[in-house]
LOROKOL-561824 format. One line per 5 residues: their letters; for each residue x, y, z of N, C-alpha, C. Coordinates in steps of 0.1 Angstrom, whole numbers, always signed. Layout:
<recs>
a> X Y Z X Y Z X Y Z | ...;
</recs>
This chain:
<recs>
xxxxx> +407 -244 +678 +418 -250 +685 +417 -246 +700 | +417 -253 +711 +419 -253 +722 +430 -254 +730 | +433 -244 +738 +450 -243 +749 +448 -237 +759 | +457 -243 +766 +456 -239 +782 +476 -240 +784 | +476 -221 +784 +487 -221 +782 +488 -206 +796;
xxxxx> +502 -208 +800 +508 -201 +810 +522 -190 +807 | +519 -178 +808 +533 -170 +808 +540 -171 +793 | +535 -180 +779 +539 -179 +770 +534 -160 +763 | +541 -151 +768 +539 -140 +761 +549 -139 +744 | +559 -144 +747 +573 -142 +735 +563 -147 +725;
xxxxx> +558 -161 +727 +557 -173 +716 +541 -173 +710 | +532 -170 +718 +522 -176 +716 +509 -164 +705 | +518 -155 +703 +514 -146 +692 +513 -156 +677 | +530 -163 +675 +533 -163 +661 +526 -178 +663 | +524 -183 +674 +519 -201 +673 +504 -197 +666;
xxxxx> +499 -189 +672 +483 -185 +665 +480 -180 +654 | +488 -173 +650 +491 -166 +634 +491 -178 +624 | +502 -186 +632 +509 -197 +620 +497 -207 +622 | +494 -212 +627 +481 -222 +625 +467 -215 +618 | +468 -203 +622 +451 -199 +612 +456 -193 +596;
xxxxx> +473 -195 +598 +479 -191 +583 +473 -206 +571 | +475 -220 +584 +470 -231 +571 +457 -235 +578 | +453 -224 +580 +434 -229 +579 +426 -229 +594 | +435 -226 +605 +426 -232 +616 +417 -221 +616 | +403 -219 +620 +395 -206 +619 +391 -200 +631;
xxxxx> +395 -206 +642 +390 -202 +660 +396 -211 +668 | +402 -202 +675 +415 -204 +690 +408 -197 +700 | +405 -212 +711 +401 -206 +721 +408 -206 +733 | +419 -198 +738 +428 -195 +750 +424 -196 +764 | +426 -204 +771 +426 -202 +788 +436 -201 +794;
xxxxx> +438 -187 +793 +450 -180 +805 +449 -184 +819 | +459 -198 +819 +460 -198 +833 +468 -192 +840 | +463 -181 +847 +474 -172 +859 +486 -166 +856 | +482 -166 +838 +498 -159 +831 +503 -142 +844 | +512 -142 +842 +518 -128 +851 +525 -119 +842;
xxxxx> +519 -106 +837 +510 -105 +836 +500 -115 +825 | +483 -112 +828 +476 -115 +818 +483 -112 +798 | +477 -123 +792 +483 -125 +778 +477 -116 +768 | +464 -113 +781 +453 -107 +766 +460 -96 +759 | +474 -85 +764 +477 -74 +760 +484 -79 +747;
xxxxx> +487 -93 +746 +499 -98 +734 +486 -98 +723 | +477 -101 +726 +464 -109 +715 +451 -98 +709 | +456 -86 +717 +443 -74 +714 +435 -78 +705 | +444 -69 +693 +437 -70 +680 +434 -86 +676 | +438 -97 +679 +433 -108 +672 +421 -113 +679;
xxxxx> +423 -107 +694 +405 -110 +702 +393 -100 +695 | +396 -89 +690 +391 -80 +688 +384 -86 +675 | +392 -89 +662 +391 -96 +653 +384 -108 +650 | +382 -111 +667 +373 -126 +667 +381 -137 +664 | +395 -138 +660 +402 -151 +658 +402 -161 +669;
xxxxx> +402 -152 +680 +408 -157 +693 +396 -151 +709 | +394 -162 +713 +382 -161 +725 +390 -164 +735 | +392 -151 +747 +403 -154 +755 +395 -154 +768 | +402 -162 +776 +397 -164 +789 +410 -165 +801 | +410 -156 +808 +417 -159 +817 +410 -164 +830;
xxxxx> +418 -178 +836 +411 -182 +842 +425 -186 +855 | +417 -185 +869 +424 -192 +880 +423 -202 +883 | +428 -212 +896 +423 -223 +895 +411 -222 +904 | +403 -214 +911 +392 -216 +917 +382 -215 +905 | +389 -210 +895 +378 -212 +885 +374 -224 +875;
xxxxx> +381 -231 +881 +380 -246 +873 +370 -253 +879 | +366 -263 +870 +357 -272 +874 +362 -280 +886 | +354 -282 +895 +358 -296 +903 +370 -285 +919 | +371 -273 +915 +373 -266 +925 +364 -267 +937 | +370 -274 +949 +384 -272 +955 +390 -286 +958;
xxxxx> +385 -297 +947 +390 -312 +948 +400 -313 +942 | +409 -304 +945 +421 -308 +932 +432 -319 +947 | +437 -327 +938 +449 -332 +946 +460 -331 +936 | +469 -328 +939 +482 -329 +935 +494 -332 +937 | +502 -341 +930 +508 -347 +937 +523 -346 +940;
xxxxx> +527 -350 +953 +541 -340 +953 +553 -342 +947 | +557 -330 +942 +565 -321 +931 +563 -319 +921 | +547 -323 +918 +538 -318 +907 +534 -303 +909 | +527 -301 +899 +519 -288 +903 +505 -294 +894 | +496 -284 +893 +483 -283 +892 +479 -283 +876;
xxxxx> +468 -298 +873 +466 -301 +860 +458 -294 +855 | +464 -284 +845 +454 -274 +841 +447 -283 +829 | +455 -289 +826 +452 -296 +805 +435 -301 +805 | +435 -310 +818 +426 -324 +814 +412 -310 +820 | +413 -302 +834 +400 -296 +832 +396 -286 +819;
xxxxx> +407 -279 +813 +403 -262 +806 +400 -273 +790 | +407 -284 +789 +404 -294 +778 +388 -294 +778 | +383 -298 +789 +372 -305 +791 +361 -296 +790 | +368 -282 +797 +357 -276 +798 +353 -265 +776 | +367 -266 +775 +363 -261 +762 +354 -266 +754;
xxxxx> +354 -285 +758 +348 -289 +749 +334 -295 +750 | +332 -292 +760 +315 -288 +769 +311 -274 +760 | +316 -268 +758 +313 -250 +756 +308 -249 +742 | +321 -252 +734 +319 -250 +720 +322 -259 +709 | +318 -272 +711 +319 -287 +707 +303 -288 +698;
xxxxx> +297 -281 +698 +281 -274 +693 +283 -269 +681 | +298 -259 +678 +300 -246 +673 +306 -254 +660 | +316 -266 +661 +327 -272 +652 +326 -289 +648 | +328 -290 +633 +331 -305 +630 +345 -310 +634 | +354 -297 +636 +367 -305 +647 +373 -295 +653;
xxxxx> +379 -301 +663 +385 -293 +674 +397 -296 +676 | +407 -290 +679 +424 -291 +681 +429 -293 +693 | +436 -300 +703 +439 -298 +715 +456 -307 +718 | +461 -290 +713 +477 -293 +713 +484 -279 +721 | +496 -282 +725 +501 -270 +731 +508 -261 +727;
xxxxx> +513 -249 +733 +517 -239 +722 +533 -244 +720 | +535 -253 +726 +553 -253 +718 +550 -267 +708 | +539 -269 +703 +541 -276 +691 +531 -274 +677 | +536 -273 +668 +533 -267 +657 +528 -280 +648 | +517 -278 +640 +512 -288 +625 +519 -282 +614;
xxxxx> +526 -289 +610 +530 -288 +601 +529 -295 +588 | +524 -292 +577 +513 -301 +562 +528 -306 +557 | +523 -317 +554 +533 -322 +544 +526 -323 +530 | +536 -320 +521 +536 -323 +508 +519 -331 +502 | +521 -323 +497 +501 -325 +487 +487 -322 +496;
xxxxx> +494 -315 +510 +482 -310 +518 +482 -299 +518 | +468 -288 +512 +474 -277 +511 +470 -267 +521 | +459 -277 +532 +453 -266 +542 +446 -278 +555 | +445 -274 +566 +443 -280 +579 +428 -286 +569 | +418 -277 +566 +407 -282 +559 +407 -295 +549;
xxxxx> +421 -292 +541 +422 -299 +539 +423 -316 +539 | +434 -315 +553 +436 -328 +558 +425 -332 +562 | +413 -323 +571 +404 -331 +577 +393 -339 +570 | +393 -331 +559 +383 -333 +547 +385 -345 +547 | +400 -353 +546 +402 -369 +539 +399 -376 +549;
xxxxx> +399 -371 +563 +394 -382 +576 +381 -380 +581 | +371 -370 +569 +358 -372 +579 +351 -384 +578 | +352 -398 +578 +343 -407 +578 +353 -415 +591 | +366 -406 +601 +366 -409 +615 +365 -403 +621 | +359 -407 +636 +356 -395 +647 +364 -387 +650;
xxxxx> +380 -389 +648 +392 -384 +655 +405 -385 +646 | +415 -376 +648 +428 -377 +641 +439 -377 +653 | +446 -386 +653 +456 -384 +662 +472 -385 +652 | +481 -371 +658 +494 -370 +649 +505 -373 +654 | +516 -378 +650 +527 -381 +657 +536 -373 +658;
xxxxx> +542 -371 +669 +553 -358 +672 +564 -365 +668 | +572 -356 +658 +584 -353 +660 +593 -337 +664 | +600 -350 +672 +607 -341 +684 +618 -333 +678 | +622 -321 +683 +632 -314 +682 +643 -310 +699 | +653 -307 +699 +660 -307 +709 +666 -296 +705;
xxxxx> +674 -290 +715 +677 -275 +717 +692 -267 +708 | +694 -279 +699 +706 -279 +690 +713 -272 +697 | +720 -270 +707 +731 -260 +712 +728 -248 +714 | +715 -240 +713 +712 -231 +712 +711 -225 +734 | +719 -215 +739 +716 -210 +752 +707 -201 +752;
xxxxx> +710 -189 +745 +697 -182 +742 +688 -183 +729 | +676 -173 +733 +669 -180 +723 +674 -173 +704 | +674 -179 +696 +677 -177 +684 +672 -163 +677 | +678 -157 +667 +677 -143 +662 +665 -147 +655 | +667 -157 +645 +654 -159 +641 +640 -168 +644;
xxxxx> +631 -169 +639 +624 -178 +644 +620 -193 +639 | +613 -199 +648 +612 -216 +645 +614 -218 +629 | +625 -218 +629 +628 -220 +617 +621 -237 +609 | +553 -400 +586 +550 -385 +578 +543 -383 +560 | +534 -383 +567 +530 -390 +555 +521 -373 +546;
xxxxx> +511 -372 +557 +499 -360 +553 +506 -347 +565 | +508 -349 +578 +513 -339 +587 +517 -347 +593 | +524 -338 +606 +528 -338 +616 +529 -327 +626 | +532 -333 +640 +532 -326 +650 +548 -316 +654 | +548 -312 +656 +563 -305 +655 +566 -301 +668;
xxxxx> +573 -311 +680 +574 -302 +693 +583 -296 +695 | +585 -286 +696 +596 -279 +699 +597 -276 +717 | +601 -288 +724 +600 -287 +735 +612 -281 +744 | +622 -278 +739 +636 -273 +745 +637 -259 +740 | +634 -257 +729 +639 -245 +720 +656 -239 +722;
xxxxx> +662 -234 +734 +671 -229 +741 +667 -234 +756 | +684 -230 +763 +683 -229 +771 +673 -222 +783 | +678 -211 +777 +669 -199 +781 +652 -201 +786 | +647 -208 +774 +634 -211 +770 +627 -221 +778 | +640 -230 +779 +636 -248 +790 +632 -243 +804;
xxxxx> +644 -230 +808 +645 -228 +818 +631 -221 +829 | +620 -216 +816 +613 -205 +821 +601 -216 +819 | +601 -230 +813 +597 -239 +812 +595 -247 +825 | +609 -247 +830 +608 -253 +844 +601 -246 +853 | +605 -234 +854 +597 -223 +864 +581 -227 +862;
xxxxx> +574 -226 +854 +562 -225 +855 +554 -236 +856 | +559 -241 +850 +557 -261 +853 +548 -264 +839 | +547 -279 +835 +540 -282 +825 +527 -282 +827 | +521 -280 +813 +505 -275 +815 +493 -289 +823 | +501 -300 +819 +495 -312 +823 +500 -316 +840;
xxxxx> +510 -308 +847 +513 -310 +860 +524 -315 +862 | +532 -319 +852 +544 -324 +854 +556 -317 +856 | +568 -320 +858 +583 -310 +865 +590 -317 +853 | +595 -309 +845 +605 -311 +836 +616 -310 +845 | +629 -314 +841 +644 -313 +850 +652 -315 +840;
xxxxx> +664 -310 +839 +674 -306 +833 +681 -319 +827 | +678 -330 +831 +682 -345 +826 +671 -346 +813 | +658 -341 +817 +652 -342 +802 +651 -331 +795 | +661 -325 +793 +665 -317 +780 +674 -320 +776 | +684 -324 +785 +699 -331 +777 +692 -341 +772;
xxxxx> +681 -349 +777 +679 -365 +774 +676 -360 +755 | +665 -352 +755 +665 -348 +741 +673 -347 +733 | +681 -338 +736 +693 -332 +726 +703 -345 +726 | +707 -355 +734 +713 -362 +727 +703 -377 +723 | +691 -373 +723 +683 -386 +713 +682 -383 +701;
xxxxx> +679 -363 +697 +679 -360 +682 +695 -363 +677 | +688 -369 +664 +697 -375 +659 +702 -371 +639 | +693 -358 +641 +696 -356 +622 +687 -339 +624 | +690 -330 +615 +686 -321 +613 +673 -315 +605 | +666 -311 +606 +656 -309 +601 +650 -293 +597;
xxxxx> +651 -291 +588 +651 -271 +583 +636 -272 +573 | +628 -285 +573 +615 -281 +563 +610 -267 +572 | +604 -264 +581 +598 -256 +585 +607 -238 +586 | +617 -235 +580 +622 -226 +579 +614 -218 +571 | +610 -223 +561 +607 -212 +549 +590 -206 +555;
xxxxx> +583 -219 +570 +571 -212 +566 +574 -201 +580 | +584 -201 +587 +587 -189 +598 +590 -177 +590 | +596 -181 +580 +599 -166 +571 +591 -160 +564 | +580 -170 +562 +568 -162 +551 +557 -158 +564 | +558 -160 +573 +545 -158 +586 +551 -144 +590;
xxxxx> +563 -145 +591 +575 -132 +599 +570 -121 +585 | +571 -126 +570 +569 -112 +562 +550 -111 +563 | +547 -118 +566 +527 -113 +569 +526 -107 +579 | +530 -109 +586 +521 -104 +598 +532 -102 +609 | +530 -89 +620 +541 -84 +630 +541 -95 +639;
xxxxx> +552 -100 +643 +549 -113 +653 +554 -103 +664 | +558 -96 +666 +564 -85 +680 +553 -78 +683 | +541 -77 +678 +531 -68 +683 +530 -70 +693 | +528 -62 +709 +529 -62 +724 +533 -76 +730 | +543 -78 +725 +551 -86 +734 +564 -82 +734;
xxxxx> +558 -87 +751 +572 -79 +759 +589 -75 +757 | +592 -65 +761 +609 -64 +758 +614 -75 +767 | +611 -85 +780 +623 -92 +781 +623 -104 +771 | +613 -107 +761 +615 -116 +752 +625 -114 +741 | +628 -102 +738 +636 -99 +729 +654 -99 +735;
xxxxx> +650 -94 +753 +665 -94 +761 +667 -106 +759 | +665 -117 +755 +676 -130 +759 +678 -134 +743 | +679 -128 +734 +678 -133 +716 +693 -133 +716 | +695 -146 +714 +709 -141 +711 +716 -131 +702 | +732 -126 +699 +730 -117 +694 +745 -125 +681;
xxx> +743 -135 +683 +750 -141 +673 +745 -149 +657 | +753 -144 +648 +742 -148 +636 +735 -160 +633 | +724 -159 +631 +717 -170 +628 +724 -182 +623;
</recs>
């Protein structure tokens, strides 16, 4: 799996855990200009070989110093660190992943592993999944606990909390675009029904494996402290 992800320290522990829980077998990271770097969240799993991290700036991108960007954008990290992943280690794999860390695969019913699903699509070049979206259910800070259609789907969890959109805005989207506060409301009042399939597999990932290992205390300062 390939990502080009920024400043996710809170999150992007349990997103890697939970994907190599149904099968993914190598996550390759490009830290763009996180503050601090992410590698301290991911030690042991770089150590382990799950995860091939790269921190990278933008003079280190391809095509440096032709970037244009456009105003009130910021800088398209997706389409070069995409590209360049898949120049690198496209040699190494019969498939490759390229999704972001606030969205989750999630198997549906009679699929029991990522291997699985791809197994039934190798006679196409490609799988493409459909998101379904989630919205910030009322939540201001972020929740005590965690992220609680046929074969899969895509799971965005693009608002999560307030809190969460907010640090979203700050950093900007990984593809260049400016989120604004009209498209978070826009979400939360398009979701329209509730959805708790994915509760049971946040609780069985939370009893495997520490999802708090070296990530930061201000991730935990904004948890709410009201019951789940």
């Amino acid at each position: 799996m390939c990502i080009a992800v920024k400043d996710e320290h809170c999150d992007i522990r349990e997103w890697i855990l939970y994907h190599a829980s149904i099968g993914a077998g190598k996550f390759y990271l490009f830290d763009t200009e996180s503050s601090p770097p992410m590698r301290r969240v991911l030690e042991d799993l770089i150590d382990a070989g799950l995860v091939e991290y790269e921190f990278m700036t933008n003079k280190s991108l391809p095509g440096y110093p032709n970037f244009r960007v456009a105003p009130g954008n910021s800088l398209n990290w997706q389409s070069p660190v995409f590209r360049t992943c898949l120049k690198r280690y496209r040699r190494r794999h019969r498939w490759m992943a390229f999704i972001d860390a606030d969205e989750f695969i999630v198997l549906k019913d009679g699929v029991s592993s990522l291997p699985d699903l791809l197994k039934r699509h190798e006679s196409h070049p490609g799988l493409v999944l459909h998101w379904r979206f989630f919205s910030f259910n009322g939540h201001i800070d972020r929740p005590r606990q965690g992220v609680s259609f046929d074969q899969a789907v895509l799971q965005h969890y693009g608002t999560k909390s307030l809190f969460d959109f907010s640090l979203k805005m700050k950093r900007r989207g990984g593809a260049g675009g400016q989120k604004t506060l009209e498209y978070f409301l826009q979400w939360h009042r398009a979701c329209n029904e509730s959805c708790t399939e994915a509760v049971p597999l946040g609780q069985q990932l939370a009893e495997r494996y520490d999802l708090t290992k070296g990530v930061p205390s201000s991730c935990m300062a904004a948890v709410s402290r009201k019951p789940p």
